[in-house]
Structure formats: structure tokens, C-alpha cells
N, C-alpha and C positions, 0 to 999 in steps of 0.2 A: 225745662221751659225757661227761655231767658225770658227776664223784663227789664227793659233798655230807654233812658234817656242822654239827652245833650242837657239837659237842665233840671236843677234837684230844689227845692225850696225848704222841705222838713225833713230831710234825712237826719240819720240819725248814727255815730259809729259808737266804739267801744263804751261802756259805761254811762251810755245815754247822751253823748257828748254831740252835739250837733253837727252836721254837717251838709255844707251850703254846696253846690255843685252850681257855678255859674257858667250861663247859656255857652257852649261849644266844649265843656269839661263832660268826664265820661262817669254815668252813674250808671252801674251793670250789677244786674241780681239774678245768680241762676238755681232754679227750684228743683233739687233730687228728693225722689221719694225714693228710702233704700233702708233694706233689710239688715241693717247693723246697729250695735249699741253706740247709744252716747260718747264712751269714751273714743271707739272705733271713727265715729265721725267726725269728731272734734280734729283729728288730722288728716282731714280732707284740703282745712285750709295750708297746710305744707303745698298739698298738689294746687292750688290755686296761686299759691307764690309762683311757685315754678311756671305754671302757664303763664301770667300777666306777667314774670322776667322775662321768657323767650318771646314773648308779643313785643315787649319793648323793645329788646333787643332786634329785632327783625324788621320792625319798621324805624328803627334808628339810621342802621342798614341802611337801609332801601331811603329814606330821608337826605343824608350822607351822598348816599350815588346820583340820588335827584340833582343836588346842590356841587355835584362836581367836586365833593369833599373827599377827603381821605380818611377823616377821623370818623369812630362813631359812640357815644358813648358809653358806660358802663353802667349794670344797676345790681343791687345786692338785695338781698333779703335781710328784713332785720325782724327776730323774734317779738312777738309771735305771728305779725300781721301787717309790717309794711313792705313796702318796694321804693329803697332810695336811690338817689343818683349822686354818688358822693356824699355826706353826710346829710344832706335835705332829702325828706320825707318827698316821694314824688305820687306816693297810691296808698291806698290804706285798705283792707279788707276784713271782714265782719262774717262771722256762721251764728246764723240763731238756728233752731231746731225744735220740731212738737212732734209728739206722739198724735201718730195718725194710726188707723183700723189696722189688724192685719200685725201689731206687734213692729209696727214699721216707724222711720224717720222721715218728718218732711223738713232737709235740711235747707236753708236759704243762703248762700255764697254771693254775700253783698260785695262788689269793688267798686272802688272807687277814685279815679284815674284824673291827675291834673291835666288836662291838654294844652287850656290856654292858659289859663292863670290859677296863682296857688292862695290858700289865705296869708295872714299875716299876723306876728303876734304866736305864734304858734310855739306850746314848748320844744317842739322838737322844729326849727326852722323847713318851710315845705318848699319846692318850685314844682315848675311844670315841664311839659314837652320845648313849648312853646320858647318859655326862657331860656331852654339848652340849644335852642336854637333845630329843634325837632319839628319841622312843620309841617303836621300833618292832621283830619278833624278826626273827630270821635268815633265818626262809621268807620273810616280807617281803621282806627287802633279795634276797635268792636268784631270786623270782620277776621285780622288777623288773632284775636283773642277766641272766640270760639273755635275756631281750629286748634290753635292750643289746650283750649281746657278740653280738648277732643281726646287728643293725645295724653296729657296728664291724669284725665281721668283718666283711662283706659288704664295707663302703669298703677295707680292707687289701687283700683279693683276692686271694692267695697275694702278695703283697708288691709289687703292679705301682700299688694304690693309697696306699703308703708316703706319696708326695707331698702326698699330701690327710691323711693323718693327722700326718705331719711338722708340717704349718700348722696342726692345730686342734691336737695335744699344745703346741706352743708357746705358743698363746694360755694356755695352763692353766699354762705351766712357773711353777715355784716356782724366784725366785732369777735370773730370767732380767734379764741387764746388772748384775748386782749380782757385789761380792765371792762367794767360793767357794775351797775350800780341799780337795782330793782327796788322799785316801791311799790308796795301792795298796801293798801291801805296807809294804816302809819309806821308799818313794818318797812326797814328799809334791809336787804342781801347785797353786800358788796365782799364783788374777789373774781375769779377770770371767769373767762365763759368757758366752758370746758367743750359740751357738747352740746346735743340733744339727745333725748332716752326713747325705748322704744314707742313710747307714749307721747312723745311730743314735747314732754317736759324740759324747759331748760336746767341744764348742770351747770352749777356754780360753784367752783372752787374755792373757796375762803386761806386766809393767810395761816390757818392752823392745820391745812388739808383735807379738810371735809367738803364733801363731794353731797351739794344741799340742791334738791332738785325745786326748779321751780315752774307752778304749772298754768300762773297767772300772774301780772302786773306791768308796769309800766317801767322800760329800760332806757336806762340812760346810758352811754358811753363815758369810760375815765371813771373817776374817782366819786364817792359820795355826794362831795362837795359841787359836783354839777348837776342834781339832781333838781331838775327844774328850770335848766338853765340851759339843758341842750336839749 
């Protein structure tokens, strides 16, 4: 079941962090009830990446061809939960999850999609559709996204098709062999981004070769010393 606005007042993303979704920007939450663990669902959101890129991707496209254009943008995935366009945060996406009857998961696959306008102030710099010169409104991007997460669901498969979405979220990753810098608390991981493990976890390579998997925090690109900055 989706539950779908143009305008957000109390939302709410990672770590309680607020989020304002003003009138013509895209607040999208879709509710699975499904028969897997915790860990198993927790990489659903890989498959929600992947739908909300090939949604943007498609109506960038189709935006593009409207406008008599030839160009159309590009977006990446960046660990564990956004969709940018060039180094600006363009989407941000959110899984909470409760135990319901039956030994089951009611998971909730929050997105949340700049259209018209982005915040400001942001650690990680954000834009929108809108400023890429993407014009198009929310039911837009809404109707081509549920077809997608039709699709992506369907390859995740309650999490037995991980594997196939592990290879195509990789091909998207933002940052991937390059520097990267995680802060989890006051703990800070820096050294390349290796991969991702079957679990979803990011692999960070450190300058002494250890291979430190990490399975939560906030990533920065480059070096320590932008941590907070970009």
C-alpha cells in the first residue's frame, strides 16, 4: 500500500532528522507486510534505490525530449540511502519496520524526492528536479516510480534476489574505489570504499588493508577532514 503526498510538514528521515517536503516536492511511503528477518529486509532499501534511479532516469528522458533537448541527466546511489545528481543529494530514503502477527514484517519504504525545490544548509549540499532543469510534478515522478518499485521489487523477492540487486546497485554506487570518510557516532572509518557485502554492509578499505565492514553511519566523500563539510 503506497501513502503519497505533494506536501510533508513532520516528516521525519534518518536519526530523527527532520524533513520538510514543500508543496509540489514528492513524499512517498510504501507498506510491505513480508515474511523475512530483520536483516533480510533491511536490503530492500538497495531495491528502492534502484527503482527511484531508473524513475528519475526515465522521466529525465522523457523531460529532455519534451524540451527538444539532447542531454539528460545522471543519478547515483550513494550508501546507504540517497539518490544524487552529481554530488547534490536529490532523494533521500528511510526503512522502519515492526513485528506484526504471523512472525512477519510490516516494513515502511519512506522516499523522498526533491521536485521543486531542495533545503539549504544541508551537510551534504541537496537540489532538485526542478533546478536540473527537470520539469516535471510529483504525480509524474509518482506514477513512473511505482512501476518501478514493481519491477525492483519483484528482482529483490523477499531478499533471495539480493544478489542481482547487490550488482546492478553497484553499478550506480556513488564513490565506489574512491576515498570516503564514515561517521557513526564519534567514531570516525576512513580509507576506499571497496564494496558492499552480502548483507548490505559497506566495505572500507583502510591504508593498512583491512577490509572493515560498515553497517550504519553517515558518509562523506574524500578525506576525514570533510567530514561535515560535504
Amino acid at each position: 500500500m503506497w501513502f503519497v503526498t505533494s506536501e510533508q510538514t513532520a516528516g521525519r528521515g534518518r536519526r530523527h532528522r527532520p524533513w520538510i517536503a514543500p508543496r509540489g516536492n514528492l513524499a512517498s511511503s510504501i507498506l510491505e507486510v513480508i515474511d523475512v528477518s530483520p536483516a533480510v529486509a533491511a536490503t530492500l532499501g538497495f531495491a528502492a534505490g534502484l527503482a527511484l534511479e531508473a524513475a528519475l532516469q526515465k522521466v529525465s528522458v522523457e523531460a529532455s525530449l519534451r524540451a527538444a533537448g539532447s542531454d539528460h541527466m545522471k543519478f547515483s546511489l550513494k550508501w546507504p540511502n540517497d539518490v544524487l545528481a552529481g554530488r547534490q543529494k536529490l532523494a533521500g530514503i528511510l526503512l522502519e519496520a515492526e513485528a506484526v502477527a504471523g512472525d512477519r514484517l510490516a516494513v515502511v519504504v519512506g522516499i523522498g524526492t526533491n521536485v521543486i525545490a531542495a533545503p539549504e544548509a544541508t551537510p551534504t549540499p541537496a537540489t532538485s528536479l526542478a533546478a536540473l532543469g527537470v520539469n516535471i510534478g510529483a504525480e509524474e515522478l509518482f506514477a513512473v516510480l511505482s512501476d518501478s518499485w514493481t519491477e525492483f521489487r519483484g528482482i529483490w523477492d523477499r531478499g533471495r534476489g539480493f544478489g542481482e540487486i547487490r550488482r546492478l546497485w553497484l553499478e550506480r554506487a556513488a564513490g565506489l574505489g574512491h576515498g570516503v570518510a564514515i561517521q557513526s557516532g564519534s567514531a570516525i572509518v576512513e580509507g576506499t570504499f571497496d564494496t558492499i557485502d552480502e548483507q548490505g554492509c559497506m566495505i572500507v578499505r583502510t591504508v593498512d588493508g583491512k577490509r572493515i565492514p560498515i553497517a550504519a553511519g553517515d558518509v562523506y566523500f574524500g578525506s576525514v577532514a570533510s567530514v561535515g563539510a560535504t
